[in-house]
KOLNU-697744 format. One record per residue (C-alpha): x, y, z. Coordinates in steps of 0.001 Angstrom, whole numbers, plus 500000, padded with zeros to 6 digits. Layout:
N
{east: X	north: Y	up: Z} .
...
end
This chain:
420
{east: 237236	north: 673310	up: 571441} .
{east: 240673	north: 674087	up: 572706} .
{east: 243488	north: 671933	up: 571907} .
{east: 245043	north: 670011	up: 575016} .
{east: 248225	north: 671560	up: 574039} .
{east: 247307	north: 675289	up: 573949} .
{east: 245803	north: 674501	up: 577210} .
{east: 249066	north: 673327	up: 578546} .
{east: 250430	north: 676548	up: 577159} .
{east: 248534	north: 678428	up: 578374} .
{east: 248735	north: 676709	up: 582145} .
{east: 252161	north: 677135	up: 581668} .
{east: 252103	north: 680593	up: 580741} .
{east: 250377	north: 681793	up: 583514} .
{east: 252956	north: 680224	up: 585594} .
{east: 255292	north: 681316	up: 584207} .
{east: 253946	north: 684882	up: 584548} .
{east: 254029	north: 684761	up: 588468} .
{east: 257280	north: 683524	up: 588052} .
{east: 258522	north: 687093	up: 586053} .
{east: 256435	north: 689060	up: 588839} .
{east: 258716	north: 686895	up: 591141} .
{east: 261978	north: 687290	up: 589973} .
{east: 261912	north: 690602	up: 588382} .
{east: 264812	north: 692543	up: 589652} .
{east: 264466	north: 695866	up: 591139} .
{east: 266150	north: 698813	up: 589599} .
{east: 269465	north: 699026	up: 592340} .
{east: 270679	north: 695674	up: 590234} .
{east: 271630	north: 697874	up: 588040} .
{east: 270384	north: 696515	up: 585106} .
{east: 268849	north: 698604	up: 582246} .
{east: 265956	north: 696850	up: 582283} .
{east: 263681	north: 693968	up: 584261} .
{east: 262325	north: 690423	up: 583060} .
{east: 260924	north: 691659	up: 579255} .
{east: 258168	north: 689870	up: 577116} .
{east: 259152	north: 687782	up: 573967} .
{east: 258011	north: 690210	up: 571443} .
{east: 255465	north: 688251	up: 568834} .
{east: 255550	north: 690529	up: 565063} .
{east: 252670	north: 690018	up: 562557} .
{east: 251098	north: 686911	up: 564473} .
{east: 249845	north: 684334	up: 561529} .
{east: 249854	north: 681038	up: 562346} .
{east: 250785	north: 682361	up: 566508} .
{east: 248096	north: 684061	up: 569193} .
{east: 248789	north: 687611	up: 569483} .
{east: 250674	north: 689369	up: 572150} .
{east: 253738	north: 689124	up: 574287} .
{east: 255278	north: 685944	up: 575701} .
{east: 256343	north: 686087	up: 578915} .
{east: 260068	north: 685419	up: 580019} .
{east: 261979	north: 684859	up: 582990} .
{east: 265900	north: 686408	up: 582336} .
{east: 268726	north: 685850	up: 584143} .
{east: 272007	north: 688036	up: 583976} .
{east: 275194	north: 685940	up: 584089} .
{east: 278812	north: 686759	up: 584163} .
{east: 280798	north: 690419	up: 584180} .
{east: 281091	north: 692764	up: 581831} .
{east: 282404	north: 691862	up: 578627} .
{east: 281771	north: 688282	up: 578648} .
{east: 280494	north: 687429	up: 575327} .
{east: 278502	north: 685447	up: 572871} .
{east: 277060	north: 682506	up: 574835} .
{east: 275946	north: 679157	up: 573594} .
{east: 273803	north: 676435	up: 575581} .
{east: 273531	north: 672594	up: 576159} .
{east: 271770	north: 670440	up: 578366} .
{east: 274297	north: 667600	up: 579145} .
{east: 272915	north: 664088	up: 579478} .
{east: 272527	north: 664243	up: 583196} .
{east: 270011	north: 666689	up: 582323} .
{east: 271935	north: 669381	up: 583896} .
{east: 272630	north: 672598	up: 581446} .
{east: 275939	north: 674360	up: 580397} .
{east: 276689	north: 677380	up: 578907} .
{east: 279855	north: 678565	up: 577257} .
{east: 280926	north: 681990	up: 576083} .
{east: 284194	north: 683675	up: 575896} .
{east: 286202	north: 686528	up: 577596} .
{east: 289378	north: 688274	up: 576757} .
{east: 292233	north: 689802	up: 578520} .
{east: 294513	north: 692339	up: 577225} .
{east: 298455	north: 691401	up: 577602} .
{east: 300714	north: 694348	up: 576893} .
{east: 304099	north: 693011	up: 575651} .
{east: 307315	north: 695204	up: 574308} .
{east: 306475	north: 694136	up: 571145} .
{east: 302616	north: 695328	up: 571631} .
{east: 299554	north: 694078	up: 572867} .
{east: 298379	north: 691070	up: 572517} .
{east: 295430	north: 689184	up: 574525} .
{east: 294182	north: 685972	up: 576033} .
{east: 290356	north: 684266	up: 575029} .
{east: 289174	north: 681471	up: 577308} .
{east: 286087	north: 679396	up: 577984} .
{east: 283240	north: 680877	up: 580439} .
{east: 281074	north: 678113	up: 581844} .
{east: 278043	north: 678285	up: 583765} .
{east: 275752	north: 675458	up: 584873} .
{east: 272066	north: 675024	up: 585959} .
{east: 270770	north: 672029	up: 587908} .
{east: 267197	north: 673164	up: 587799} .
{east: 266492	north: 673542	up: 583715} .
{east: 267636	north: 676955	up: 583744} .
{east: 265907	north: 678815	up: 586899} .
{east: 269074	north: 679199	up: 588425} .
{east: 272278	north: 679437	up: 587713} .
{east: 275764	north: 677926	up: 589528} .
{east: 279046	north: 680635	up: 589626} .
{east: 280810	north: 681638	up: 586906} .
{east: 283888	north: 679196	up: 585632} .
{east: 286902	north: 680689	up: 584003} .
{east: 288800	north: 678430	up: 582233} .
{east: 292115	north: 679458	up: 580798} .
{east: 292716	north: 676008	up: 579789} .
{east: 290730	north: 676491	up: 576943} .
{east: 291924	north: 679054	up: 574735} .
{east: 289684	north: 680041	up: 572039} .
{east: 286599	north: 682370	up: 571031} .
{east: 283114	north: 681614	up: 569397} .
{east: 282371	north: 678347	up: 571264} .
{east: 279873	north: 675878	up: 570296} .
{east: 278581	north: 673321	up: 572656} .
{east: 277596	north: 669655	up: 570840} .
{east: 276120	north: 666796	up: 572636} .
{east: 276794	north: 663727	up: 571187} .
{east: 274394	north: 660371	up: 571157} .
{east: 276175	north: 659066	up: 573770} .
{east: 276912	north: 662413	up: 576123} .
{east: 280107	north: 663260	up: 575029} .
{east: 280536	north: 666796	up: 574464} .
{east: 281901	north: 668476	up: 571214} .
{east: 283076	north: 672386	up: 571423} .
{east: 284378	north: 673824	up: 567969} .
{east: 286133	north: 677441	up: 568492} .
{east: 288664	north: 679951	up: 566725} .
{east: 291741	north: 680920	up: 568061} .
{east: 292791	north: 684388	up: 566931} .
{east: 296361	north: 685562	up: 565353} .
{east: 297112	north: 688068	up: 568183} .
{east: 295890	north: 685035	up: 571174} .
{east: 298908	north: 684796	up: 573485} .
{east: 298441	north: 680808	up: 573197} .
{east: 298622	north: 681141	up: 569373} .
{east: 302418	north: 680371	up: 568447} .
{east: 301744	north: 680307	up: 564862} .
{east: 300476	north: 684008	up: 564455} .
{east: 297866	north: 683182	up: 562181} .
{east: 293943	north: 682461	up: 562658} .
{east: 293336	north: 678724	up: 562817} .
{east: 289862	north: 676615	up: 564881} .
{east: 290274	north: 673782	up: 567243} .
{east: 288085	north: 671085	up: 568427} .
{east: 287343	north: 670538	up: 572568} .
{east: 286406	north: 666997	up: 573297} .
{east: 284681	north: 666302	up: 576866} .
{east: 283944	north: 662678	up: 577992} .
{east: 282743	north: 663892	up: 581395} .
{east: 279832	north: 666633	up: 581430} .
{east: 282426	north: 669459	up: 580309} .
{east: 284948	north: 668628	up: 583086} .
{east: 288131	north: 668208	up: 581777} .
{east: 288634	north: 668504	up: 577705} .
{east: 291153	north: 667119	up: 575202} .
{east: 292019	north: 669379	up: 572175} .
{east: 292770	north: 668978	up: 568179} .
{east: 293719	north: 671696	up: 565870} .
{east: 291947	north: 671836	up: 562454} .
{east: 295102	north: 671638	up: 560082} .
{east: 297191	north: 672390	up: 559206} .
{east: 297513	north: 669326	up: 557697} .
{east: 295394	north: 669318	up: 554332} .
{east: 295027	north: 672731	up: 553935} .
{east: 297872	north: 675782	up: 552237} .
{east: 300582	north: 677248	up: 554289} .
{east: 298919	north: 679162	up: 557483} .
{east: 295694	north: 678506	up: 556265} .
{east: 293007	north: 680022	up: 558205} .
{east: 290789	north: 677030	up: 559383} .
{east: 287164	north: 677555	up: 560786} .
{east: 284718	north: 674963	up: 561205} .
{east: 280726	north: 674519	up: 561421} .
{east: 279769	north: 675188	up: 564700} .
{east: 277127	north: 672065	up: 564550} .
{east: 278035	north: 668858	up: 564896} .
{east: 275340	north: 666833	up: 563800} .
{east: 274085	north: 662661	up: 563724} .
{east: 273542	north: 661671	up: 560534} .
{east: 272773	north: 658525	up: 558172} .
{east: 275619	north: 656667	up: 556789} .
{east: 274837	north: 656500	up: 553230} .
{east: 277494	north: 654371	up: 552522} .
{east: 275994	north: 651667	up: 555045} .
{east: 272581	north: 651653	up: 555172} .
{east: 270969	north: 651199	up: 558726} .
{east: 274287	north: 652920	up: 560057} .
{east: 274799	north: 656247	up: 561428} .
{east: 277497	north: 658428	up: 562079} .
{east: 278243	north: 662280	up: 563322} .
{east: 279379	north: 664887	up: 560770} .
{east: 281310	north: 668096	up: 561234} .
{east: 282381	north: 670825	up: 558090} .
{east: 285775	north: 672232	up: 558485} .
{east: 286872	north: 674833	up: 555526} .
{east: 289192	north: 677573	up: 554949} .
{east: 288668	north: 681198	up: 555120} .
{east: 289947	north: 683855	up: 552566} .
{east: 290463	north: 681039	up: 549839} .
{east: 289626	north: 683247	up: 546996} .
{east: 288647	north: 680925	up: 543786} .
{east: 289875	north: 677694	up: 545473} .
{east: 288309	north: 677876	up: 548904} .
{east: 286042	north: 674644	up: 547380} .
{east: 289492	north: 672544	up: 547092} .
{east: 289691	north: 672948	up: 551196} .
{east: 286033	north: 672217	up: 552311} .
{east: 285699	north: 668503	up: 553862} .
{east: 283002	north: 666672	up: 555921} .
{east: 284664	north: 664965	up: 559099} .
{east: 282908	north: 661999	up: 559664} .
{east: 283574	north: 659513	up: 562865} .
{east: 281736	north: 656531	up: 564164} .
{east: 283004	north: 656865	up: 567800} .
{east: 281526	north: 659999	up: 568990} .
{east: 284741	north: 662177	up: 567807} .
{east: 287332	north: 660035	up: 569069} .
{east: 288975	north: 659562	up: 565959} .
{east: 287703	north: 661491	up: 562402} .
{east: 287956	north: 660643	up: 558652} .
{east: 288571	north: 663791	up: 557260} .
{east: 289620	north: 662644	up: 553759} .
{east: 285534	north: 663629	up: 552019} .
{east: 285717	north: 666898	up: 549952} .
{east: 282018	north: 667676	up: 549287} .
{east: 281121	north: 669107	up: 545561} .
{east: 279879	north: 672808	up: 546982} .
{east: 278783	north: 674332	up: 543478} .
{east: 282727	north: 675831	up: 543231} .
{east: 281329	north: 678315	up: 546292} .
{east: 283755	north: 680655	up: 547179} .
{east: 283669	north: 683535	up: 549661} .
{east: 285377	north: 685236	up: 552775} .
{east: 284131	north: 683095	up: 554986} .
{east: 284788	north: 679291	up: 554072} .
{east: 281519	north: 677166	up: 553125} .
{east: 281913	north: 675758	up: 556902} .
{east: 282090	north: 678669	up: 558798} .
{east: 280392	north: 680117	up: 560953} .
{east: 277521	north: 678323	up: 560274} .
{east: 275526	north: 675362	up: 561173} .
{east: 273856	north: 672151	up: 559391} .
{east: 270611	north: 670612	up: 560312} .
{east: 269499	north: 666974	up: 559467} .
{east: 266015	north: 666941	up: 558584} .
{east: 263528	north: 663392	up: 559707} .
{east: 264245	north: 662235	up: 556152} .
{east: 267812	north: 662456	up: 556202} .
{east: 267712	north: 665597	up: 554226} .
{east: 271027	north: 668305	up: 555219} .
{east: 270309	north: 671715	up: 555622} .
{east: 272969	north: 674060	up: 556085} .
{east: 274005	north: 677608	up: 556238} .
{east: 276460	north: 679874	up: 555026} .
{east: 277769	north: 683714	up: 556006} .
{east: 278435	north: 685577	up: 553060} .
{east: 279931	north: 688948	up: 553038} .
{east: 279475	north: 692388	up: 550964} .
{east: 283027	north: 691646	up: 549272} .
{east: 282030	north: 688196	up: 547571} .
{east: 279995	north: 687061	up: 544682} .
{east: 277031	north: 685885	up: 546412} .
{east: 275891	north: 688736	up: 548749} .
{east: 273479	north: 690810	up: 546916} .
{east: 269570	north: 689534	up: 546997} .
{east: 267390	north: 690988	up: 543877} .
{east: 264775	north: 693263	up: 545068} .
{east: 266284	north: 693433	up: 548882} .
{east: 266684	north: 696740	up: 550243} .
{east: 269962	north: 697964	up: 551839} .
{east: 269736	north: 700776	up: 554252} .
{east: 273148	north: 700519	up: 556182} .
{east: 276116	north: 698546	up: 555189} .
{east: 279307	north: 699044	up: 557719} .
{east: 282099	north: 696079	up: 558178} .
{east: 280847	north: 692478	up: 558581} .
{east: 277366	north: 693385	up: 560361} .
{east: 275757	north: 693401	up: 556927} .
{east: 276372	north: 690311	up: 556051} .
{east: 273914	north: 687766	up: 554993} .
{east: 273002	north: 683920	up: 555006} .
{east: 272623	north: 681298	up: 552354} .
{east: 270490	north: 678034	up: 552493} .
{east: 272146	north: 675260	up: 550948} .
{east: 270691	north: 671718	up: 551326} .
{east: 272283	north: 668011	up: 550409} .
{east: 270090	north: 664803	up: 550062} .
{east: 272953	north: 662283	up: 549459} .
{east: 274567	north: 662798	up: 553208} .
{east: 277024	north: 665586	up: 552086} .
{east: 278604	north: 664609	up: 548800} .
{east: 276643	north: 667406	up: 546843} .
{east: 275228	north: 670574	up: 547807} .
{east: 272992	north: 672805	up: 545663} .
{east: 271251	north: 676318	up: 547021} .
{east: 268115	north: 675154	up: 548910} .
{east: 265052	north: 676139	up: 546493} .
{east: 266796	north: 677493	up: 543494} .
{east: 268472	north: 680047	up: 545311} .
{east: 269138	north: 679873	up: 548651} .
{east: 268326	north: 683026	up: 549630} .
{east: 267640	north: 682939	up: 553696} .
{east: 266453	north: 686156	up: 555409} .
{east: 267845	north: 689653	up: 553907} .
{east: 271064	north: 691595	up: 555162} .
{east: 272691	north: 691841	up: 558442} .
{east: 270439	north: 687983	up: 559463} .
{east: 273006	north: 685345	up: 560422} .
{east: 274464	north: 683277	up: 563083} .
{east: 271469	north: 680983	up: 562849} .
{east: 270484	north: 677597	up: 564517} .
{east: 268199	north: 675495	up: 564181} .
{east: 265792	north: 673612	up: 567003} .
{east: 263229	north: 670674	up: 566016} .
{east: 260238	north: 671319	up: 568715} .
{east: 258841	north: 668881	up: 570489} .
{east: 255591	north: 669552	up: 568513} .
{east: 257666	north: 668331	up: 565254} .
{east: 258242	north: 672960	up: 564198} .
{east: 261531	north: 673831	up: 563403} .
{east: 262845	north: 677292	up: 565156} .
{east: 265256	north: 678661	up: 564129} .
{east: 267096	north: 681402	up: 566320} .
{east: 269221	north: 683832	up: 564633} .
{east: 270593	north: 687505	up: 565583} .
{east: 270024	north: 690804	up: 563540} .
{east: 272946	north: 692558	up: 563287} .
{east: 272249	north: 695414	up: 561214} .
{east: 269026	north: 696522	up: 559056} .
{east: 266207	north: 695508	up: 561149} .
{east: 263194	north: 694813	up: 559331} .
{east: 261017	north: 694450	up: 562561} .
{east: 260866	north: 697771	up: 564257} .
{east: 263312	north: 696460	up: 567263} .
{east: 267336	north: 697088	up: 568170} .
{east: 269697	north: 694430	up: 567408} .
{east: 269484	north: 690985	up: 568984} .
{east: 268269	north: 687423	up: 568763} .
{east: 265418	north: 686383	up: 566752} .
{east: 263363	north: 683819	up: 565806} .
{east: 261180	north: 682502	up: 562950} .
{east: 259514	north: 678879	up: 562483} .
{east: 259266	north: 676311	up: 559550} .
{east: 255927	north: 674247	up: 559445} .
{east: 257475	north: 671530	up: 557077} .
{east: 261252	north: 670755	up: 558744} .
{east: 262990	north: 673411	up: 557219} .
{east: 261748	north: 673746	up: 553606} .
{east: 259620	north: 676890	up: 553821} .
{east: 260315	north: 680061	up: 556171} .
{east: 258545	north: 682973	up: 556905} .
{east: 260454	north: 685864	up: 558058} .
{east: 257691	north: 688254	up: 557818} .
{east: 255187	north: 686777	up: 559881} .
{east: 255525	north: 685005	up: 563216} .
{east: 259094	north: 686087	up: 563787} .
{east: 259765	north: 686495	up: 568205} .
{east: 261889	north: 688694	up: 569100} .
{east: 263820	north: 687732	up: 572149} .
{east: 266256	north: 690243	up: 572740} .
{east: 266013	north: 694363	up: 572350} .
{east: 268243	north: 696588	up: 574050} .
{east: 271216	north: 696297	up: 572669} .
{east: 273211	north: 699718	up: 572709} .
{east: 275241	north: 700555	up: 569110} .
{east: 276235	north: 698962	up: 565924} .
{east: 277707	north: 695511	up: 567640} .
{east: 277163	north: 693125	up: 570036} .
{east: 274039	north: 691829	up: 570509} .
{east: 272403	north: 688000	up: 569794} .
{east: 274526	north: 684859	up: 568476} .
{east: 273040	north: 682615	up: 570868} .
{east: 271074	north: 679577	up: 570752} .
{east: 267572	north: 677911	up: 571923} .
{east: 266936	north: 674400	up: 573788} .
{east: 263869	north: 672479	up: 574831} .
{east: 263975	north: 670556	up: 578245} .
{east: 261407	north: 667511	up: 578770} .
{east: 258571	north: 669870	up: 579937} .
{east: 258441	north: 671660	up: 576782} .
{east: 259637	north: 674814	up: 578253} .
{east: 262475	north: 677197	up: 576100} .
{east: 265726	north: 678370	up: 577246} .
{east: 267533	north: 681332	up: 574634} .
{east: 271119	north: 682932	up: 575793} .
{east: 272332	north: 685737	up: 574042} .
{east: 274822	north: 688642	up: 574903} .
{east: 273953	north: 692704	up: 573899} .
{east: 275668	north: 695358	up: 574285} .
{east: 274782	north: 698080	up: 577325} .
{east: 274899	north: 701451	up: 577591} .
{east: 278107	north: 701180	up: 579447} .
{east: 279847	north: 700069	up: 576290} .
{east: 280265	north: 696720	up: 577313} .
{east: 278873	north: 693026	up: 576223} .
{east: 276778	north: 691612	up: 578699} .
{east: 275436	north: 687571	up: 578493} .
{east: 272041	north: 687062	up: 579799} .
{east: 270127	north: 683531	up: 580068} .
{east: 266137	north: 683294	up: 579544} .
{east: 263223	north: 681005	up: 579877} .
{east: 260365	north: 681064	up: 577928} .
{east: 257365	north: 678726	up: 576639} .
{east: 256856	north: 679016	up: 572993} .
{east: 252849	north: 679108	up: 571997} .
{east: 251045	north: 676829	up: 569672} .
{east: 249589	north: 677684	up: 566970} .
{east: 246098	north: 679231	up: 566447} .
end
């Protein structure tokens, strides 16, 4: 006998089939494609075949790498970033800003387009805090006209009202070398206090990139028990002396498991000690898009970290930018984007895979949805992020490149199956 959930699934699935035949855009939109399936590779533990999905295009060309939130009016928001050249005497230089969009209806539809060049930056995260307030983590770049330093460096947004208005604090420079390069997790998560039991608190990493042999010296765990009004950032974690391009918090995320166990990620890249896997085949290595993740996991709130079962090895090359989602149904998805080396048959975009046991096995191999496919060229597509609303159904954003050169930023809703 059928399970009461697959039969909501599949109730829901239907629907949410007349709902692509609905809104499926003709071809004078000008879009390279309509509403596609959510692609389902080597079903195990899954039903086979596609999963239909509603998709939404949002923004103008060259809008880039979204991120989504649902607020705690229930309302969504999306950020990604755009950039505008500025030609100076002395040479170009450009402008990155905050692109907002917001849905009242969990995603169906979408409000205008909000430009906000009161928030310099690139790489956005959104963070909702236990109490609504709103968290947003970004990098501003050397060559940014609002950069009067001239060197890379993150910053932390800080909304109190559903994304309205935003107060800002720079990461450093105090407690890190002379123009340090700053970055920062791009999760802020709730957490146990282990220092008070019964207590919690919210956690954010903040590291250094290109700190060669000492890049553990300048890796701390904020930690503030007023939603990120104020921050202790005086605790250096023990990080197994891990050193790479990329700083141990960066570009990356942490996950807090039911137990209180941490999870968290790390990018590594072709130049460091860390990036090659035993046994993993390489078939195309150019820049940064073959770089790799680590799992890493902590079960004293941060203090220590070790490489998650022996040897944190998390997915094979060009798999990163990932973020984890704890279903409804107690899974953990993670979404991630391929950026090079696709094992799975598909072009470059977002992906996801599933944990049975809150994050302590994957499967890569089996089970693994593809959600986005038609990206055009070596860049460009994926980095997004999933969300569950109250009636169980998904919403994914992602960006890909077209065949007009340019990034596009697309929205789409989905219901994720149970399993067999």
């Amino acid at each position: 006998m059928r399970s009461a959930r697959w039969v909501l699934w599949f109730s829901m699935t239907c629907l949410l089939a007349l709902q692509v035949y609905a809104a499926s855009p003709s071809s004078e939109d000008g879009r390279p494609y309509g509403d596609l399936p959510i692609k389902v590779v080597n079903p195990s533990n899954l039903p086979p075949g596609d999963i239909p999905a509603v998709r939404t295009p949002l923004g103008i060309p060259d809008d880039y790498k979204p991120w989504i939130v649902q607020l705690k009016n229930r309302e969504l928001l999306i950020v990604a970033f755009d950039q505008e050249k500025i030609p100076l005497p002395s040479g170009n230089r450009f402008s990155e800003r905050a692109v907002f969009w917001r849905s009242k209806d969990g995603g169906r539809t979408w409000g205008p387009r909000e430009e906000r060049k009161d928030l310099p930056g690139r790489e956005f995260s959104l963070n909702r805090m236990p109490d609504g307030t709103l968290l947003m983590p970004c990098m501003l770049l050397a060559d940014d006209i609002a950069n009067q330093d001239r060197h890379h460096y993150s910053m932390l947004y800080r909304s109190a009202n559903e994304g309205k208005t935003w107060t800002r604090e720079r990461i450093g420079p105090e407690g890190f070398p002379p123009r340090g390069e700053t970055v920062s997790d791009w999760s802020i998560i709730e957490a146990p206090d282990s220092a008070k039991p019964g207590r919690r608190m919210i956690m954010m990493g903040v590291s250094i990139q290109n700190g060669g042999r000492r890049a553990s010296d300048y890796a701390y765990l904020w930690r503030s028990w007023n939603n990120g009004k104020t921050w202790d950032k005086s605790l250096i974690p023990d990080t197994a002396n891990w050193y790479d391009v990329d700083g141990f918090f960066s570009q990356s995320v942490t996950y807090c498991t039911r137990v209180g166990k941490l999870l968290h990620t790390t990018r590594v890249d072709a130049t460091g000690p860390h990036w090659r896997i035993p046994g993993a085949e390489l078939k195309q290595q150019s820049g940064d898009n073959g770089d790799r993740t680590m799992l890493w996991d902590s079960t004293n709130g941060g203090l220590t970290w070790r490489r998650h079962r022996g040897n944190g090895v998390f997915g094979t090359y060009g798999e990163m930018y990932p973020r984890f989602l704890r279903l409804r149904d107690d899974r953990l998805l993670l979404t991630f984007t391929v950026r090079s080396n696709p094992t799975d048959g598909y072009p470059l975009g977002l992906r996801a895979v599933f944990s049975q046991n809150d994050g302590e096995t994957w499967n890569f191999g089996h089970d693994r949805l593809i959600i986005s496919y038609v990206n055009e060229g070596a860049s460009g597509g994926g980095f997004g992020n999933t969300i569950q609303l109250a009636d169980e159904m998904l919403v994914s954003v992602y960006s890909y490149r077209g065949k007009d050169g340019k990034t596009h930023v697309e929205a789409v809703r989905w219901s994720v199956p149970s399993n067999k």
